[in-house]
N, C-alpha and C positions, 0 to 999 in steps of 0.2 A: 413609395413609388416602385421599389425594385426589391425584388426575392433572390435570395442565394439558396443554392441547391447544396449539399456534401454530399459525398460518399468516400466512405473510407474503402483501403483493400490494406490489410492488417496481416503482415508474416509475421507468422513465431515458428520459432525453431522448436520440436518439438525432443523434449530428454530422453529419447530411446539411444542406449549404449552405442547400438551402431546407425551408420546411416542407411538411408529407407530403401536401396535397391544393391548394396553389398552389404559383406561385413566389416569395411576401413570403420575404426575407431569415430564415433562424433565427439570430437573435444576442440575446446576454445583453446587460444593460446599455443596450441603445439607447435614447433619449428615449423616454417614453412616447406609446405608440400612433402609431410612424411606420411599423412594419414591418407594416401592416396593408394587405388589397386587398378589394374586395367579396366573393370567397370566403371567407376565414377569417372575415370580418364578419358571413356569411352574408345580403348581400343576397340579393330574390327573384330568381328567373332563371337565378343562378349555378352552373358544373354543376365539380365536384370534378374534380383529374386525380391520380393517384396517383405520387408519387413513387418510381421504380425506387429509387434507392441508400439510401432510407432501410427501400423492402422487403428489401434484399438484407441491411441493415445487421440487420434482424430476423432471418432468417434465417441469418445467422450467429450471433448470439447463440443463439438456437434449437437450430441444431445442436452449439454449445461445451454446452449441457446438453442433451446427449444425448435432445433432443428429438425425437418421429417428426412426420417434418413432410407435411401430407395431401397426396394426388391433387388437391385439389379448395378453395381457400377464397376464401372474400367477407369482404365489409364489411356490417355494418348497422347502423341509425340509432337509438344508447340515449336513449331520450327523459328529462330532465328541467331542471328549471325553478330556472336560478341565473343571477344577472347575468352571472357570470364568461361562459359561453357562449353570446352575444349570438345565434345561430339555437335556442335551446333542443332543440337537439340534439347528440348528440356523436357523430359517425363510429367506430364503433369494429367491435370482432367478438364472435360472441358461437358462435354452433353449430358453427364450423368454425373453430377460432383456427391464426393459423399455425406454434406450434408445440403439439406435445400431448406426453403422459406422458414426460417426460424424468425429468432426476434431476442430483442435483448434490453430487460427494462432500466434506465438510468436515472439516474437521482442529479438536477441540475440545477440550483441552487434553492434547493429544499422543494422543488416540484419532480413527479417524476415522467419521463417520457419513452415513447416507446419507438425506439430501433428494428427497424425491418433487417433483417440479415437472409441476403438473397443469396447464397449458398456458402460452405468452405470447403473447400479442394486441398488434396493434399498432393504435393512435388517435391521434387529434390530443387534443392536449392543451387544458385551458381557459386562461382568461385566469387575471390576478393582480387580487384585492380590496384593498386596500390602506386600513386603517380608521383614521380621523383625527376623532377624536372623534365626534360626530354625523354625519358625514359621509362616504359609503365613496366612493374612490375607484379608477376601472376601467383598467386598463391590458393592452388586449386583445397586445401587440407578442406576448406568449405562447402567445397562441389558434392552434389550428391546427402549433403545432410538433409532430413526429414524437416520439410516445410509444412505447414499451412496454412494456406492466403483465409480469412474472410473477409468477405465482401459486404460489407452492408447498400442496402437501397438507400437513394440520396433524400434521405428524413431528416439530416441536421441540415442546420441555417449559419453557423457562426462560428468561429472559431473558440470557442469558450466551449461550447456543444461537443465538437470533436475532440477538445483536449478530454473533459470529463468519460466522453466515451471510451477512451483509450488506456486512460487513468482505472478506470473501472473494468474494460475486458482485462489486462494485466492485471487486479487482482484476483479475477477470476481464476485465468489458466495458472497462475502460482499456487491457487487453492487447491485447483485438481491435482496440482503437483506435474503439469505437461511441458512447462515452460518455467524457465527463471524468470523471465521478461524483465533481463539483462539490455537496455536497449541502446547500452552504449557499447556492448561488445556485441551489439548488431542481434541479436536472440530476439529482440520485438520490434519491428519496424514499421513504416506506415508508407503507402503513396493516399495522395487524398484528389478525389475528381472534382471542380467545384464548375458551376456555372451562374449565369445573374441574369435573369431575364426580368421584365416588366410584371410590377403584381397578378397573378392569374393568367398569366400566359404560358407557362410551365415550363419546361426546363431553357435552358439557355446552351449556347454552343461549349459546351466541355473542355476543360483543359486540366490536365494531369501533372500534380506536384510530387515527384519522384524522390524513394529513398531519406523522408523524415527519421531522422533516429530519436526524437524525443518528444512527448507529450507540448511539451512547451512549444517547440518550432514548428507543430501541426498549427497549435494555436494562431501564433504569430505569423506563419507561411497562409495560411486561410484567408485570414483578417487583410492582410496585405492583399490578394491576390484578387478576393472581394472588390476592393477601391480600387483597384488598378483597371477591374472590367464595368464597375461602375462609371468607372472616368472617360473611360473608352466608350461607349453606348452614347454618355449625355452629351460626347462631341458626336455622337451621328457616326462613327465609326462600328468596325465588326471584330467580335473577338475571335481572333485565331483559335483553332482547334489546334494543339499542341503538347508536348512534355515539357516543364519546367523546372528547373529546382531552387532549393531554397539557398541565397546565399546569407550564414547568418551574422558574415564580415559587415557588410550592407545592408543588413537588412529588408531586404528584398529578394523576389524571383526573377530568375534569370532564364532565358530559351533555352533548350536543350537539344528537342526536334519535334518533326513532326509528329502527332498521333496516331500512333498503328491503331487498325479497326480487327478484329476479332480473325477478320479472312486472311489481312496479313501473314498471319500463324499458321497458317494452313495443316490446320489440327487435324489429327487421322488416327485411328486406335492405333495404340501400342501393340504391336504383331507379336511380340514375347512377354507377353502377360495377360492371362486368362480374365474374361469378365469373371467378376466375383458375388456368387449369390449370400446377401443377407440372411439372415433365417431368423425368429422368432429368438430364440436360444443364445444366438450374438446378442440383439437391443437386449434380453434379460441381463446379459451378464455384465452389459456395459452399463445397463439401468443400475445394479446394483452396487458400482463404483462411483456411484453420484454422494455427495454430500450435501448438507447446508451451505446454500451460495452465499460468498458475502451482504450480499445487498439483505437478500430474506434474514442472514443472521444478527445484521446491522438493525432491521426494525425491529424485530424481537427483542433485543438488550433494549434499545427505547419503550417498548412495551411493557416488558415484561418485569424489567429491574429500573423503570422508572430513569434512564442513565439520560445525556440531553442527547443530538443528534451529533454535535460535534464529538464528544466522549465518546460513544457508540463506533462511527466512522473510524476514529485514531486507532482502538482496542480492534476493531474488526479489520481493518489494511492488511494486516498479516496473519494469516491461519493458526498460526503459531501463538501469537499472543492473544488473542480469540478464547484458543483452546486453555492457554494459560488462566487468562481469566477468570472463566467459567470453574478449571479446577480450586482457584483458590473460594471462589464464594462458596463452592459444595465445603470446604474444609473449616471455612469459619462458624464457630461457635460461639454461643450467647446472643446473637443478632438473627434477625427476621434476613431471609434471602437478600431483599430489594436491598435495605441498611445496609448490609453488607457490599453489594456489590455498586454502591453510590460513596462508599469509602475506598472500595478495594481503586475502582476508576478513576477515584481524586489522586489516590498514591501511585498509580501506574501515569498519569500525565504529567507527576511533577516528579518528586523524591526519586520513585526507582525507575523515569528517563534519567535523570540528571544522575545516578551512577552509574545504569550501561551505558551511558553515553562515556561517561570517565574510564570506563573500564572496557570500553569497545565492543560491548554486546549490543549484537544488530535486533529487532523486534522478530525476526524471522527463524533467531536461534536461540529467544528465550525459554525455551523449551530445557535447551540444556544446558542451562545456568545454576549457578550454584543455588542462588537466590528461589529455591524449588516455588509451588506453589503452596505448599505446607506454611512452608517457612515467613514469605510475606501473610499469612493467613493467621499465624503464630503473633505478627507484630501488630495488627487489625483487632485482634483480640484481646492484648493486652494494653493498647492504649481504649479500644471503647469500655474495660470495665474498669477504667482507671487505673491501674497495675501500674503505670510508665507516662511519665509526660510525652506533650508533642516534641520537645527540645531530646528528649531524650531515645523516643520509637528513631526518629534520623539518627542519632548515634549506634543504634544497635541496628540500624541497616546497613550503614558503612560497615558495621565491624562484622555481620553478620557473613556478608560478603567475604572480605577481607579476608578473616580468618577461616571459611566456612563450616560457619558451626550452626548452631540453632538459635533463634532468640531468647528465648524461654532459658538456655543456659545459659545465655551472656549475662541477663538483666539479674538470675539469680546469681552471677558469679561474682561478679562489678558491684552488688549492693545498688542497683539504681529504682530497686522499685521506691514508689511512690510513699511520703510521707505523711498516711492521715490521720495520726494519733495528736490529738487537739492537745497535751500536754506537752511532746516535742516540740510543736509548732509554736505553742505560747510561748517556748523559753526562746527559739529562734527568731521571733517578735520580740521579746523584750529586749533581747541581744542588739540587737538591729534601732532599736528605737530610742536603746540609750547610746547608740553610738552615734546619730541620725537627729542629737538632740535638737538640735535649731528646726530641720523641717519638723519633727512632731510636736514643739511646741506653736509651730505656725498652723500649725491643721488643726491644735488644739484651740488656737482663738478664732481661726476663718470657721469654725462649727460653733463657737460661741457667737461668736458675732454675726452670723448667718448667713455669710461667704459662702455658700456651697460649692460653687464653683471652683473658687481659691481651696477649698477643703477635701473636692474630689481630686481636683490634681495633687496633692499632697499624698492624701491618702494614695493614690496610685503608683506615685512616685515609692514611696515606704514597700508596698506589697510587692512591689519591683525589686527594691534591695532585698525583703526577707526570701523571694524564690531566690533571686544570687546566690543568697547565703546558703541554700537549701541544696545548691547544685540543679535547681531545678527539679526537684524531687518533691517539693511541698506542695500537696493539695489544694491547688491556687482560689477554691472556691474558703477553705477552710482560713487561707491564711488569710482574704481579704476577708471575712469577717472577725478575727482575732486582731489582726489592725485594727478593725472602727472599734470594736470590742475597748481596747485600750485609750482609743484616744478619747472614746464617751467616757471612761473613766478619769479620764486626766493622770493618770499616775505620772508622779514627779517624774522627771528627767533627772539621770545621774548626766552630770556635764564634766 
């Protein structure tokens, strides 16, 4: 009966050394109000300079969503009145942004859909309020860092939609390396517009959820705010046009104020900053700092190395281990690519999570980890041609680690390669079998008696103690047939 409308507007801070209209420091964390200078303070007199690498850092973004980027764009001055922005104006764009109608394709619950992105504008960002009882206090170190808003067109329906959207521009702009999209030190943030109108009737009266710092609470503030304008309509009432936020004590949104409309701002170029023409030679050089976006690199691992969608997704998250990946399958030898890289992905989801997790290595800086990609490639190699048991490839990655050395010399140095000389294993069978005598004489009558059942669990049981015995080193296909081997012979038990 009823449609919801999204649109996101998505700040990220973008990583240019300095911020985008002086040169004060852009860093997180610094004491407050030391990275400040009379421009971002906006004393009188002061005249803005534009920072190149944090335009170009836009314009790559820009162009990764398939943004048309103008002939021709400026800056101008959005007027209004909050302490946070000590000149009561904020630098930003507004008739000419520097990127327009792009689009951005998302994978949402294994279908994918496409995102309209109706422009990204690049500003300086405000300060940070910081509220202590009666008393707010201002910490401008943020004022003036290099913003960029996108703006998607209202294409998503639901809160699960715009979490994954947000989920996925954040792996983005960390690929291009623009953004940490840090979004709890405020580096990625979201306001979200949503509206509910009747099926086919189209958009409904707007209202704006301000200042999400997390993928999750876009979720959850949506979903909410959805039912609340649903609830409202089916009493015959009208949804206020308004700012909201998310409170996520209550779990609900709460009023904040009314809805500024565009005019409000009363936007007017920026008189100290030149329109700036594009040229053919900018889009080349920006074109050429493009990479494989996640998503496109995510299907290709499914493609290509046969890997599932989930596996694909986890290896693809972070550029870093992507890139990791990929080097260890070039590195392994004796296996076909695909084999390779359907082992290499089984060990990166289990074994070597579970010791950067021990050992504190993020997926973002596997890159420079002990654990090279040589070296897990080393252990991939030597358990598929049998060199090293599975019990024993985890011991020489702990230790791999640990000590950082090579696998290839631990396994030769510890004596752990594997034991597949049929006359060793026979004596470590008989070892085992006369010590073991009750159960091999029970295996020995459940196979005469035609127990097989009774006689495979015995048997396994046995093949159990002689790898023990082995350290785990024995040939587990050799030893279980030097077991049955035995016990079809019957040889006496010493008791």
């Amino acid at each position: 009966m009823y449609q919801s409308f999204i649109g996101l507007e998505i700040h990220i801070h973008l990583l240019s050394d300095t911020k985008v209209f002086c040169s004060c420091k852009a860093a997180f964390g610094s004491e407050p109000n030391t990275n400040v200078c009379p421009v971002c303070l906006g004393h009188p007199g002061v005249l803005p300079a534009l920072n190149q690498e944090a335009f170009e850092m836009g314009a790559l973004v820009a162009q990764a969503l398939n943004c048309r980027i103008p002939d021709r764009t400026w800056f101008e001055r959005k007027q209004y009145f909050y302490p946070d922005m000590p000149k009561n104006y904020q630098i930003s764009q507004f008739a000419s942004p520097l990127g327009q109608e792009g689009y951005m394709d998302v994978l949402i619950s294994g279908r994918k859909k496409r995102v309209r992105i109706k422009e990204c504008h690049l500003e300086e960002d405000a300060g940070k309020m910081i509220h202590a009882g009666n008393v707010t206090l201002l910490d401008y170190n943020r004022a003036g860092t290099a913003l960029l808003e996108i703006v998607t067109e209202p294409d998503l329906e639901t809160g699960t939609e715009a979490e994954a959207f947000i989920q996925q521009l954040r792996r983005l702009v960390r690929y291009l390396g623009v953004c940490d999209g840090n979004m709890e030190e405020g580096s990625l943030r979201s306001d979200a517009n949503v509206s509910v109108n009747l099926k086919g009737a189209g958009l409904g009266r707007k209202v704006e959820i301000k200042n999400l710092n997390s993928s999750r609470f876009v979720r959850l503030a949506l979903d909410y705010e959805i039912a609340r304008q649903k609830e409202i309509l089916e009493s015959g009432g009208v949804v206020k046009q308004e700012t909201r936020l998310w409170n996520e004590n209550r779990d609900q949104t709460e009023s904040m104020r009314s809805k500024e409309d565009s005019h409000d701002y009363r936007f007017f170029p920026e008189p100290d900053l030149p329109v700036l023409e594009i040229d053919d030679a900018f889009r080349m050089r920006i074109q050429s700092r493009l990479m494989e976006l996640p998503l496109v690199r995510q299907e290709r691992f499914v493609r290509d190395y046969g890997l599932s969608s989930e596996q694909a997704e986890y290896i693809c998250e972070e550029r870093a281990m992507a890139d990791y990946f990929e080097a260890a399958v070039s590195l392994v030898k004796g296996l076909d690519r695909a084999e390779a890289a359907r082992r290499l992905a089984l060990w990166l989801a289990a074994d070597v999570k579970r010791v950067m997790n021990k050992n504190g290595v993020s997926p973002d800086s596997i890159g420079r980890w002990s654990l090279s990609p040589r070296r897990l490639a080393q252990i991939v190699e030597l358990l598929a041609r049998g060199a090293i048991s599975g019990k024993i490839a985890k011991q020489v990655l702990e230790l791999s680690v640990a000590e950082d050395r090579d696998p290839e010399d631990l396994v030769q140095e510890k004596g752990w390669q594997m034991i597949q000389d049929r006359e060793i294993i026979a004596r470590f069978v008989q070892e085992v079998c006369d010590r073991e005598g009750g159960s091999f004489q029970e295996a020995v009558a459940a196979l005469e008696g035609g127990n097989l059942k009774r006689y495979e669990t015995l048997s396994a049981y046995l093949v159990g103690k002689v790898l023990a015995a082995t350290e785990g080193r024995g040939d587990a296909l050799i030893v279980k047939e030097e077991v049955e081997k035995l016990i079809r012979e019957r040889k006496p038990c010493v008791c």
